[in-house]
N, C-alpha and C positions, 0 to 999 in steps of 0.2 A: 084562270080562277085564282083571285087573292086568296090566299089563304094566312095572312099573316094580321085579320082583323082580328080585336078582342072577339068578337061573338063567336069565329069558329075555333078559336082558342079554346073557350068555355064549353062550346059543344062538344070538341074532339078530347080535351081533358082533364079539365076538372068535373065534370058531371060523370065520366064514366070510373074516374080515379076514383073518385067518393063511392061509387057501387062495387068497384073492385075490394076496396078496405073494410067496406062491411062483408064484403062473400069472407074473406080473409079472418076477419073476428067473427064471422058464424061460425068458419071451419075451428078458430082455437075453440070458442069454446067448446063444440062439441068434444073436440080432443080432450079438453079436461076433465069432462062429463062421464069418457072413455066408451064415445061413439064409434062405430067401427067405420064413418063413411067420414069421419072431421078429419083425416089427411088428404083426403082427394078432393073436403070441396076446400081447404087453403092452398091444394096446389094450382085448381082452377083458377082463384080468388089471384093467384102468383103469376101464373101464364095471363091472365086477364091485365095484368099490371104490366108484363112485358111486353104483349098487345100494344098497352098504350104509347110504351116508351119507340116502339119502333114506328108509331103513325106521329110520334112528337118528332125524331128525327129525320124519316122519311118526307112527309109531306109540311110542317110547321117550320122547320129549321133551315 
C-alpha cells in the first residue's frame, strides 16, 4: 500500500489536525470561561494531536 500519495497525506493529516486544533480551542476556551471539563477536553484535543504525529512517523515517513 503507497502511502506516500498526497490524498493519504491529506486524509491521515491535515483533516484530522484541523479537528484536533479545534477540540484544543474548545478545551481553552472553556478554561477561560472556568469550566470544570475545558482541561480534559484540551488534553484529548493534545493526545489527538500526538495520535497524529505517531501515524505521520509510523506509517507516512
Amino acid at each position: 500500500m503507497d502511502l506516500s500519495g498526497p490524498g493519504i497525506t491529506y486524509v491521515f493529516l491535515i483533516i484530522p489536525t484541523i479537528f484536533a486544533l479545534v477540540v484544543v480551542g474548545q478545551g481553552m476556551v472553556k478554561i477561560t470561561k472556568k469550566e470544570g471539563d475545558g482541561p480534559i477536553i484540551a488534553l484529548v484535543g493534545c493526545g489527538f494531536l500526538g495520535l497524529i504525529a505517531l501515524a505521520y512517523f509510523f506509517f507516512i515517513r
